[in-house]
mmCIF file of the N, C-alpha and C atoms, coordinates in Angstrom:
data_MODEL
# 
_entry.id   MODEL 
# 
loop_
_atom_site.group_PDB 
_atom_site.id 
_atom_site.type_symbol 
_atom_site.label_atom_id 
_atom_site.label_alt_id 
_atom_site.label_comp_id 
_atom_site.label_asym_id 
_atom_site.label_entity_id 
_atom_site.label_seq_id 
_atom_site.pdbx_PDB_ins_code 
_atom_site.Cartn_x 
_atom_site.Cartn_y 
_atom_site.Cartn_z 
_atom_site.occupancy 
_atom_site.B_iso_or_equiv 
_atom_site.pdbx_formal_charge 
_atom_site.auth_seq_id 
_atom_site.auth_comp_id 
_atom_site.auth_asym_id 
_atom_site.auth_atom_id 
_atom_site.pdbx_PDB_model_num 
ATOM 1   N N  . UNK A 1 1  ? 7.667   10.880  3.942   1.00 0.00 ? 1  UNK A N  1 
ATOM 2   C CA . UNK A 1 1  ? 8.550   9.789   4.330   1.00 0.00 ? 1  UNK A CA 1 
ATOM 3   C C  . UNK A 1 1  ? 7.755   8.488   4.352   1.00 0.00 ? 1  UNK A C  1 
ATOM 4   N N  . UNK A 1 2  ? 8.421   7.749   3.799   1.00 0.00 ? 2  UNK A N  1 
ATOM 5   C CA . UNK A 1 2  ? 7.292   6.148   3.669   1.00 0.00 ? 2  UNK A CA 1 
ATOM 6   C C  . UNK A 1 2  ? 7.960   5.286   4.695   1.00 0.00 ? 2  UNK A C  1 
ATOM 7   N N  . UNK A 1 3  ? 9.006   5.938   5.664   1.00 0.00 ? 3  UNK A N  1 
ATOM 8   C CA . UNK A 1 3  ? 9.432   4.953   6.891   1.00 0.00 ? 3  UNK A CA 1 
ATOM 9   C C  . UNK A 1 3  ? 9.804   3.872   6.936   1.00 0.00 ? 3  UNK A C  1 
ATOM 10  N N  . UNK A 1 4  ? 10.805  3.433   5.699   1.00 0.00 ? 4  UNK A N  1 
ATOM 11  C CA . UNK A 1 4  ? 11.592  2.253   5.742   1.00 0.00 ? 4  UNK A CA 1 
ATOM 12  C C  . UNK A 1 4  ? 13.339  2.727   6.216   1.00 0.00 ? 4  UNK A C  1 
ATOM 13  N N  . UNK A 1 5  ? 13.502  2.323   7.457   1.00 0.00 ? 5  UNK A N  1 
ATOM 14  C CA . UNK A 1 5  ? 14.645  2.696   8.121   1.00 0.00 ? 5  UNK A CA 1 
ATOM 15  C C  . UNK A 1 5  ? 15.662  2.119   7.627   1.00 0.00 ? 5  UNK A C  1 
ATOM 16  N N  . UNK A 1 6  ? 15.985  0.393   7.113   1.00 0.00 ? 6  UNK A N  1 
ATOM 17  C CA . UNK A 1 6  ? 16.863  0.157   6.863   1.00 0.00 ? 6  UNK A CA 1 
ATOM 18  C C  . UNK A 1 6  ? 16.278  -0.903  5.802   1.00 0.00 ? 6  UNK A C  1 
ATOM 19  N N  . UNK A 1 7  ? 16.923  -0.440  4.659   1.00 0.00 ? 7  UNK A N  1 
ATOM 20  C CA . UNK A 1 7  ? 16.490  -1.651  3.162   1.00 0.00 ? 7  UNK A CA 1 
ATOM 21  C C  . UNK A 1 7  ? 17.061  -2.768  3.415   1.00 0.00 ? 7  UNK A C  1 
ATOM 22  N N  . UNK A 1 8  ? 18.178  -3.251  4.383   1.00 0.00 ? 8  UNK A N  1 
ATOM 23  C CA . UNK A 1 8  ? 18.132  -4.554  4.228   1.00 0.00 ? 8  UNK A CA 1 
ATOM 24  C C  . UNK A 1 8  ? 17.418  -5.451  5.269   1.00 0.00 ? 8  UNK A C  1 
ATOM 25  N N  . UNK A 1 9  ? 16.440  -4.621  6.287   1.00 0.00 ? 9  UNK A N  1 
ATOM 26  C CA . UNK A 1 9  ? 15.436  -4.792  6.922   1.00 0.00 ? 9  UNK A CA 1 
ATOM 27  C C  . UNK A 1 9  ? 13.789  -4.344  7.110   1.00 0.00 ? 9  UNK A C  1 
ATOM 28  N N  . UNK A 1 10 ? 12.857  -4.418  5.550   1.00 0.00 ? 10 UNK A N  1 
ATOM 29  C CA . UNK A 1 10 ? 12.177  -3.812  5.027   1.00 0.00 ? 10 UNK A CA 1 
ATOM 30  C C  . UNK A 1 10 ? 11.290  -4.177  6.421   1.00 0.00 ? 10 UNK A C  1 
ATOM 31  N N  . UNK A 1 11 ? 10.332  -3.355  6.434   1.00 0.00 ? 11 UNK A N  1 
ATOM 32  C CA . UNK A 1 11 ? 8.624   -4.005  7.669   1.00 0.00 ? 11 UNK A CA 1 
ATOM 33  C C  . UNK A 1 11 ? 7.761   -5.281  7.068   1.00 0.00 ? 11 UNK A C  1 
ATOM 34  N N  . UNK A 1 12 ? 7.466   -5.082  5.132   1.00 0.00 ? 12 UNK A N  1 
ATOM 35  C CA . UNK A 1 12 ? 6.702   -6.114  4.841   1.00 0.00 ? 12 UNK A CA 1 
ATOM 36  C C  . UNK A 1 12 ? 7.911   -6.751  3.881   1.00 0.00 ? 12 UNK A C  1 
ATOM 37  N N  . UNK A 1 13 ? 7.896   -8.361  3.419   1.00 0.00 ? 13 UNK A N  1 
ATOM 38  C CA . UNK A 1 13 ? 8.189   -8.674  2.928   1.00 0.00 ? 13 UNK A CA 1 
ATOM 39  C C  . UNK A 1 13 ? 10.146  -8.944  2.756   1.00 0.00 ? 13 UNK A C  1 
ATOM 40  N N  . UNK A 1 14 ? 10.352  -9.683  1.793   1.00 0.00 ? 14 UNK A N  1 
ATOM 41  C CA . UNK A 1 14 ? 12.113  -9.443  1.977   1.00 0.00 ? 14 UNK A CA 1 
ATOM 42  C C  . UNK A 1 14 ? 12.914  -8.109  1.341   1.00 0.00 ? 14 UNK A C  1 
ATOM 43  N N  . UNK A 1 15 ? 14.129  -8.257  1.883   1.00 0.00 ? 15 UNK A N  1 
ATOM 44  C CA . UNK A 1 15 ? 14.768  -7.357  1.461   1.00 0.00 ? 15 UNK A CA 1 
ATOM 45  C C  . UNK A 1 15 ? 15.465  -7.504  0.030   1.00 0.00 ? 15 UNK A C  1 
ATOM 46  N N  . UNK A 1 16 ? 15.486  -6.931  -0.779  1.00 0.00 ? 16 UNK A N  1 
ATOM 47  C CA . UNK A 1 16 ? 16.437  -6.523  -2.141  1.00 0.00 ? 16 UNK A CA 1 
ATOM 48  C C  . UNK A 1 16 ? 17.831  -6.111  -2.288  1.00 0.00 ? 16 UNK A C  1 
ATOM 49  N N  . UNK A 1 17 ? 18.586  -6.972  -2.874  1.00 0.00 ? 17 UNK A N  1 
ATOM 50  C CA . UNK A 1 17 ? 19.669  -6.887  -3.365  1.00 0.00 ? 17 UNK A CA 1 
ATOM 51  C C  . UNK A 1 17 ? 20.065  -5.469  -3.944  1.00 0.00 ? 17 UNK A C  1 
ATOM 52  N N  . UNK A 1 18 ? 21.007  -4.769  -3.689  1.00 0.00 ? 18 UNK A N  1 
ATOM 53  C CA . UNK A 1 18 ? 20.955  -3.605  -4.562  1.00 0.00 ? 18 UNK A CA 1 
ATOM 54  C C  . UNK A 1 18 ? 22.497  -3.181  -4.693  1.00 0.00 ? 18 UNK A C  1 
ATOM 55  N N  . UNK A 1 19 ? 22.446  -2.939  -6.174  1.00 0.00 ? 19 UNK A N  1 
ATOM 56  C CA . UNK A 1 19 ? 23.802  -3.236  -6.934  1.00 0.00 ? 19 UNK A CA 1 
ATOM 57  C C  . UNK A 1 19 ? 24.196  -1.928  -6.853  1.00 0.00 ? 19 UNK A C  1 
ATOM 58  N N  . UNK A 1 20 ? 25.559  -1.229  -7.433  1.00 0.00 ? 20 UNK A N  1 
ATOM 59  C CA . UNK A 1 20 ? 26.321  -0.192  -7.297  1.00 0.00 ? 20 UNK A CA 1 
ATOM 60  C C  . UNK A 1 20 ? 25.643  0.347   -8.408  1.00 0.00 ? 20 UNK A C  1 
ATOM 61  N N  . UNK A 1 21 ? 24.723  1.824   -7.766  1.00 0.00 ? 21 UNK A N  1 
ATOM 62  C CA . UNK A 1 21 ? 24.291  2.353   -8.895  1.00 0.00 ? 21 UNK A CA 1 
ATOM 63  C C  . UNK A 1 21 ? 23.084  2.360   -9.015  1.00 0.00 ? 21 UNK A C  1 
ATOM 64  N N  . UNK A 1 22 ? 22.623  1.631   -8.455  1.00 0.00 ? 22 UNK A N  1 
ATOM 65  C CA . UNK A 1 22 ? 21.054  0.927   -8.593  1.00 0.00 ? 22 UNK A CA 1 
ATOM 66  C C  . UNK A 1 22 ? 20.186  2.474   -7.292  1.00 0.00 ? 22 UNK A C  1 
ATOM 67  N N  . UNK A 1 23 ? 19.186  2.776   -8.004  1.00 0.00 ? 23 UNK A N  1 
ATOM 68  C CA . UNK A 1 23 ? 18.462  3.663   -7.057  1.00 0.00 ? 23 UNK A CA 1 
ATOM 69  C C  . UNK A 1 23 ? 16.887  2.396   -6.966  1.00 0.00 ? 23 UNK A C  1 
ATOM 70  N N  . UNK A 1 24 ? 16.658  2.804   -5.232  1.00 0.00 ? 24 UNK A N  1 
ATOM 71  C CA . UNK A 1 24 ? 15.386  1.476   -4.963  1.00 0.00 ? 24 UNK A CA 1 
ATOM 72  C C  . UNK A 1 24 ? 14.156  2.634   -5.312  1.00 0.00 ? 24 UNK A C  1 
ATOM 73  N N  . UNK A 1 25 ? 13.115  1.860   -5.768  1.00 0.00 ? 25 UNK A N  1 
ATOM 74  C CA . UNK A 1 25 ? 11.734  2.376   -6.504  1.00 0.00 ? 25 UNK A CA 1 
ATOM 75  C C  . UNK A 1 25 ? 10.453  1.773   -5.477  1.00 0.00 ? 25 UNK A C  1 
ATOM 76  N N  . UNK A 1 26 ? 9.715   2.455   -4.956  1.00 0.00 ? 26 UNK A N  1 
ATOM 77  C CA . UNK A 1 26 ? 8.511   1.997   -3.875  1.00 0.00 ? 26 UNK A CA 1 
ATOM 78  C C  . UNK A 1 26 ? 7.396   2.221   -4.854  1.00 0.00 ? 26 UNK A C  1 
ATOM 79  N N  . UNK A 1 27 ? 6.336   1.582   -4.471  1.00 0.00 ? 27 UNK A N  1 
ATOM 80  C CA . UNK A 1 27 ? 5.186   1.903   -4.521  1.00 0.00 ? 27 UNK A CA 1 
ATOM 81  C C  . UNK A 1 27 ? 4.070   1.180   -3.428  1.00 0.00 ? 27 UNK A C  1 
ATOM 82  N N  . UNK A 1 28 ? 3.109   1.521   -3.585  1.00 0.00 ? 28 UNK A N  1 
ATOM 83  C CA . UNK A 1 28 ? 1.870   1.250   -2.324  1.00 0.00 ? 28 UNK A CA 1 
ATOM 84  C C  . UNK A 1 28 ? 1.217   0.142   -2.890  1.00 0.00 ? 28 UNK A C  1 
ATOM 85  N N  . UNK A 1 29 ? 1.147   -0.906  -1.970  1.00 0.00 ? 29 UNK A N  1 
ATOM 86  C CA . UNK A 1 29 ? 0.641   -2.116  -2.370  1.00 0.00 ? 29 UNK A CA 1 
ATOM 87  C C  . UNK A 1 29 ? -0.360  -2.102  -1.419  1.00 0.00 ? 29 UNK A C  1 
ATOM 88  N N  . UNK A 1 30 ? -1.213  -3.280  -1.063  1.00 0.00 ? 30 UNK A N  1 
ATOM 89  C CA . UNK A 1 30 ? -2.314  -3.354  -0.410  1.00 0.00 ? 30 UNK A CA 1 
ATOM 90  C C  . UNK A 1 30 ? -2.137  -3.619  0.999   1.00 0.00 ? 30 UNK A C  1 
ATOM 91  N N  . UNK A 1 31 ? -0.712  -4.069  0.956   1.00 0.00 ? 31 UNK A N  1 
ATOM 92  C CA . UNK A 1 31 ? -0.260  -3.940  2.520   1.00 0.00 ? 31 UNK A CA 1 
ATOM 93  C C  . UNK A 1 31 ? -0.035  -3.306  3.644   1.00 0.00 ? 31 UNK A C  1 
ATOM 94  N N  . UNK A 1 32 ? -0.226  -1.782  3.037   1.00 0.00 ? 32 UNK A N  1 
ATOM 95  C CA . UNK A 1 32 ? 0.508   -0.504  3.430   1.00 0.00 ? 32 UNK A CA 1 
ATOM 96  C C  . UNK A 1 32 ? -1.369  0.037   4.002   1.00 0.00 ? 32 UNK A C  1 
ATOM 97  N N  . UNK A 1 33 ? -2.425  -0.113  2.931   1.00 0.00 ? 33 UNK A N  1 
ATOM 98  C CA . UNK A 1 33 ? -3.448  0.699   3.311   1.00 0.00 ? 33 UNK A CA 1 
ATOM 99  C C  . UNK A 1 33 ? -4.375  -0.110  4.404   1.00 0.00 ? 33 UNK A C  1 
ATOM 100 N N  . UNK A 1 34 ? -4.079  -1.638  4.605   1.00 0.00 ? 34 UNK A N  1 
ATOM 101 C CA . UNK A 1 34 ? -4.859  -2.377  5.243   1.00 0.00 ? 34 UNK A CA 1 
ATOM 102 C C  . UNK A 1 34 ? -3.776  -1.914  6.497   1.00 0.00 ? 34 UNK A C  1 
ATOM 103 N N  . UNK A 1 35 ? -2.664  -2.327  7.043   1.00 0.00 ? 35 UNK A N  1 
ATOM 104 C CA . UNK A 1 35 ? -1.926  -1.744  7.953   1.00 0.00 ? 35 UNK A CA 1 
ATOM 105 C C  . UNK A 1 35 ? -2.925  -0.488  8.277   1.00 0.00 ? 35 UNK A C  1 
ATOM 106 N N  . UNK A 1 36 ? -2.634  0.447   7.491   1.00 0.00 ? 36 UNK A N  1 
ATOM 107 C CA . UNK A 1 36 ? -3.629  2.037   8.482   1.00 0.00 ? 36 UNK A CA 1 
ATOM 108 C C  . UNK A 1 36 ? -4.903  1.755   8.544   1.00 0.00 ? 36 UNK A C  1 
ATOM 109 N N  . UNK A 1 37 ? -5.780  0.979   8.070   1.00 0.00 ? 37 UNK A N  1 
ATOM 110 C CA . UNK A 1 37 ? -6.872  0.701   8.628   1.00 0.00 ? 37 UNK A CA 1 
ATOM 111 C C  . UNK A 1 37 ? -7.166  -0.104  9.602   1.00 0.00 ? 37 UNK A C  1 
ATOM 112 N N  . UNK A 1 38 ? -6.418  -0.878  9.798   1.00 0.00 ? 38 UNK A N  1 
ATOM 113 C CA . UNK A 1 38 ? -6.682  -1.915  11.042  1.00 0.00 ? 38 UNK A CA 1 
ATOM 114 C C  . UNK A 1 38 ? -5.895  -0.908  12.215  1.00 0.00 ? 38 UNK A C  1 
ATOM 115 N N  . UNK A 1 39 ? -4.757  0.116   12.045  1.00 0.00 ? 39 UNK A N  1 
ATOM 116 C CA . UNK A 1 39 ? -4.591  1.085   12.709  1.00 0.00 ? 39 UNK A CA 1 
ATOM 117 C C  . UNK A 1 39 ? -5.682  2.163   13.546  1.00 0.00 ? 39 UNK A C  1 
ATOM 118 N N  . UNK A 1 40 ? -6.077  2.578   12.366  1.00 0.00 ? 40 UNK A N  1 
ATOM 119 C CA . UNK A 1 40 ? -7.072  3.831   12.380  1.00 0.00 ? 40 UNK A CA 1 
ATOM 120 C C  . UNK A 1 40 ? -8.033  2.972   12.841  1.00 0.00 ? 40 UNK A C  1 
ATOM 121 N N  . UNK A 1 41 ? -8.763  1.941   12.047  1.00 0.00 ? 41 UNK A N  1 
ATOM 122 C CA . UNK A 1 41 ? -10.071 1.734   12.473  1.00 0.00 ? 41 UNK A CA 1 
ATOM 123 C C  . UNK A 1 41 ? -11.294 2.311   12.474  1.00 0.00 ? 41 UNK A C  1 
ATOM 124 N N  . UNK A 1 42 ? -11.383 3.339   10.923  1.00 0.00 ? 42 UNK A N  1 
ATOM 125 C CA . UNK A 1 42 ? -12.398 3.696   10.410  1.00 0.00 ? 42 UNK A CA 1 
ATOM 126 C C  . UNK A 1 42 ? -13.842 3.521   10.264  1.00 0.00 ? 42 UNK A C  1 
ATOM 127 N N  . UNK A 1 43 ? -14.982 4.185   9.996   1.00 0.00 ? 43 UNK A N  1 
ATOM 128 C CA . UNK A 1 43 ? -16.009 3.647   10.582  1.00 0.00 ? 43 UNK A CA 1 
ATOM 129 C C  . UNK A 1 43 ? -16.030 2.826   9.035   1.00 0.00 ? 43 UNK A C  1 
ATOM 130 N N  . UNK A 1 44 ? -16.032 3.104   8.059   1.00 0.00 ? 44 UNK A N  1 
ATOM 131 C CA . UNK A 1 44 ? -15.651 2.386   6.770   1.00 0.00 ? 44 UNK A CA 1 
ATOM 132 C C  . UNK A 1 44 ? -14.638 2.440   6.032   1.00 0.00 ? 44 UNK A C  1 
ATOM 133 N N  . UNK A 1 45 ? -14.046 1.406   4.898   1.00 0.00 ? 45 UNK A N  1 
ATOM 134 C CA . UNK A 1 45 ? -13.055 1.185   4.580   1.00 0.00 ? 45 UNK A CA 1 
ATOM 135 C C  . UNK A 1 45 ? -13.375 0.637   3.358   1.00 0.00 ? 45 UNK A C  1 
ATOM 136 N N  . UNK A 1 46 ? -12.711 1.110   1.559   1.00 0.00 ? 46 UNK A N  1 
ATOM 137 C CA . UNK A 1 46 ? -12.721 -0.268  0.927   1.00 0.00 ? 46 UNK A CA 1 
ATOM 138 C C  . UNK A 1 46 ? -11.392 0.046   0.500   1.00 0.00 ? 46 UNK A C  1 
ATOM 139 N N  . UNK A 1 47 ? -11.227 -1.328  0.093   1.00 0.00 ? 47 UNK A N  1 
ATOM 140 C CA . UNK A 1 47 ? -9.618  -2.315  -0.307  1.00 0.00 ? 47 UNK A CA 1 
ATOM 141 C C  . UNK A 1 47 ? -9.901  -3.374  -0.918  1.00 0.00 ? 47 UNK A C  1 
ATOM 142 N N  . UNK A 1 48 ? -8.807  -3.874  -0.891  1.00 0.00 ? 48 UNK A N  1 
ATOM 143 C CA . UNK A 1 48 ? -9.412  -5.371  -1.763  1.00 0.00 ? 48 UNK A CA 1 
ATOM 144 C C  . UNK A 1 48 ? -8.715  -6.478  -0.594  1.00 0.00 ? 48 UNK A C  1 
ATOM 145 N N  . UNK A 1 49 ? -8.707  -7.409  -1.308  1.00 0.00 ? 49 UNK A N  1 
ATOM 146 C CA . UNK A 1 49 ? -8.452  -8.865  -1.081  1.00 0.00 ? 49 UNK A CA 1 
ATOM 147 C C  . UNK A 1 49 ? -6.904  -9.334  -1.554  1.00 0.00 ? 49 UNK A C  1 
ATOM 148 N N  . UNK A 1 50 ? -5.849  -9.861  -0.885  1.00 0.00 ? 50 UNK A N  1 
ATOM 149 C CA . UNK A 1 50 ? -4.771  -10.502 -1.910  1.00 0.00 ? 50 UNK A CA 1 
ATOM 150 C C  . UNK A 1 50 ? -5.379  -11.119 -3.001  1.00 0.00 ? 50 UNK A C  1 
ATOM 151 N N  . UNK A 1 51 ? -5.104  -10.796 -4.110  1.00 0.00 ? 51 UNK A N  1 
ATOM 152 C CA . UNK A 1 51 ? -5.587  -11.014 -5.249  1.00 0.00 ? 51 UNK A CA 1 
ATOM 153 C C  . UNK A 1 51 ? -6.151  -10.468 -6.184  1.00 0.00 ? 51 UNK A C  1 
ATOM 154 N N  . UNK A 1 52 ? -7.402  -9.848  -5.311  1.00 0.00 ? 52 UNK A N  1 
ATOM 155 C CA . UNK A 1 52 ? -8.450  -9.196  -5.799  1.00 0.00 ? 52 UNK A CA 1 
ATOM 156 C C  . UNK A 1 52 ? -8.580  -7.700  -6.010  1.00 0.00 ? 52 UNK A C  1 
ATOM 157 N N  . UNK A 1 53 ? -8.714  -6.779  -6.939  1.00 0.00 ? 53 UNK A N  1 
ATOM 158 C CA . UNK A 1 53 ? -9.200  -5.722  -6.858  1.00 0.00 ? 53 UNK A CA 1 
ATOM 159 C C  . UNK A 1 53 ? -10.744 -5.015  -7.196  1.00 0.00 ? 53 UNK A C  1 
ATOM 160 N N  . UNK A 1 54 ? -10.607 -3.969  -6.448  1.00 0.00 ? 54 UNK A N  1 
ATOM 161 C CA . UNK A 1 54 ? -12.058 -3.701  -6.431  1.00 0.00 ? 54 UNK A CA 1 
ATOM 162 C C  . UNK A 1 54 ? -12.447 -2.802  -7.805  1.00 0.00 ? 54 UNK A C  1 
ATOM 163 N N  . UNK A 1 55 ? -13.411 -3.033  -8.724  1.00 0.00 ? 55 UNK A N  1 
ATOM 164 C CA . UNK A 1 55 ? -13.283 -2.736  -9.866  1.00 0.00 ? 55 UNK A CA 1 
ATOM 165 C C  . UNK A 1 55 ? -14.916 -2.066  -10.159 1.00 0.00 ? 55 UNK A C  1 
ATOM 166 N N  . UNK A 1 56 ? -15.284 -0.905  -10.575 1.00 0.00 ? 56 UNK A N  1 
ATOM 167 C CA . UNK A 1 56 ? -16.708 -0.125  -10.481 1.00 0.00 ? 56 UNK A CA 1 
ATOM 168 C C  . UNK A 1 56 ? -16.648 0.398   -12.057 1.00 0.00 ? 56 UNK A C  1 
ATOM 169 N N  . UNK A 1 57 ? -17.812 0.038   -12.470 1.00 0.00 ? 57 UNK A N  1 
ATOM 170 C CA . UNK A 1 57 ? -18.338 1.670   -13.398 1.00 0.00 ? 57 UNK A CA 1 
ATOM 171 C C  . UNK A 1 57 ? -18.470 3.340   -12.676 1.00 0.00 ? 57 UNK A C  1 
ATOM 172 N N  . UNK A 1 58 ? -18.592 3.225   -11.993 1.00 0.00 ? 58 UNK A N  1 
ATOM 173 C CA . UNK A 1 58 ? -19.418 4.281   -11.126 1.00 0.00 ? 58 UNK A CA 1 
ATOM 174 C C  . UNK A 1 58 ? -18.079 5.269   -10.725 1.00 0.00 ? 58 UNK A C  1 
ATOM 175 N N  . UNK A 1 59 ? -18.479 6.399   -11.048 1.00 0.00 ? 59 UNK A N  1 
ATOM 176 C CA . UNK A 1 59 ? -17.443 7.635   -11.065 1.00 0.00 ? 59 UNK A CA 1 
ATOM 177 C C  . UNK A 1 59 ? -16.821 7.927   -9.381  1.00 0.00 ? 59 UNK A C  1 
ATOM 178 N N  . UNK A 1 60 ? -15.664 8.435   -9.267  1.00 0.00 ? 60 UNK A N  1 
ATOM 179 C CA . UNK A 1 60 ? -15.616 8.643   -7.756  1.00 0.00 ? 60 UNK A CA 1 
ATOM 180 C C  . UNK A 1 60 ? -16.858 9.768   -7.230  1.00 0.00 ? 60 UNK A C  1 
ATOM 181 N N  . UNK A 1 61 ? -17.198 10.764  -8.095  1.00 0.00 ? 61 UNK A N  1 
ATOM 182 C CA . UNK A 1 61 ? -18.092 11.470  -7.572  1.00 0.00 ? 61 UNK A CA 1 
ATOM 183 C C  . UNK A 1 61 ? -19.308 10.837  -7.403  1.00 0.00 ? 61 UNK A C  1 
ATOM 184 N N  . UNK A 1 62 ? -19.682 9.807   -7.645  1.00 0.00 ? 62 UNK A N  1 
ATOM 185 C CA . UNK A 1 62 ? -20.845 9.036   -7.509  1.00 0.00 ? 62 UNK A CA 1 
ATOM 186 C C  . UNK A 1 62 ? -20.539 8.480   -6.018  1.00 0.00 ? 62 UNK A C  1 
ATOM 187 N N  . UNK A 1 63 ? -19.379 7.473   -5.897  1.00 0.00 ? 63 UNK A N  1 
ATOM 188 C CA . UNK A 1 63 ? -19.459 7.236   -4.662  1.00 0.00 ? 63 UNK A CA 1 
ATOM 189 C C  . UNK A 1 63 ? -19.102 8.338   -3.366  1.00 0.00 ? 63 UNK A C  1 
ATOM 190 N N  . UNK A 1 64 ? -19.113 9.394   -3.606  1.00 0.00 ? 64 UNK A N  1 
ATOM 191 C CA . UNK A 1 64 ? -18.775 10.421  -2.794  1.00 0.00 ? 64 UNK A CA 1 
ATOM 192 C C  . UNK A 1 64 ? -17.158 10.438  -2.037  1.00 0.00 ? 64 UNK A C  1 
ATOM 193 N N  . UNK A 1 65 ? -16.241 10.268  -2.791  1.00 0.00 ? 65 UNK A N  1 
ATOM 194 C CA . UNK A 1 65 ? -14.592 9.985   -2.035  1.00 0.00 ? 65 UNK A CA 1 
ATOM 195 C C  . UNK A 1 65 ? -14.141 11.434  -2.778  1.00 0.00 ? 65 UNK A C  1 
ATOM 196 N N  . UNK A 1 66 ? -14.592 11.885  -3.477  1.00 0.00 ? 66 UNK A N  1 
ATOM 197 C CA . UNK A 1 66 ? -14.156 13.290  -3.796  1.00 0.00 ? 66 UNK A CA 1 
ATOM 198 C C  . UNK A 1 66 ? -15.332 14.372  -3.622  1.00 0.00 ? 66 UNK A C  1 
# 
């Protein structure tokens, strides 16, 4: 469940128009993972910046996240 109770009262950002027929489409923006970290409060964290993404050569098994 991604816990949006009522679409014409989203948590981030405005709400969307939605026509007869129309099914709504989510995805995870940077708003959603900084929210659980300033939640959680992990001993580390990476994310990016509005704007910015964080961009590596380096394999996930290199940085150890898998």
């Amino acid at each position: 469940m991604i816990g949006i109770l009522d679409l014409d009262k989203p948590d981030f950002g405005e709400s969307s128009v939605m026509k007869e027929g129309e099914v709504p489409v989510f995805w995870a923006c940077g708003v959603t993972p900084q929210a659980i970290v300033m939640h959680t409060k992990p001993d580390i964290a990476i994310t990016h910046a509005p704007g910015h993404m964080f961009i590596t050569d380096r394999r996930d098994q290199q940085l150890g996240v898998l």
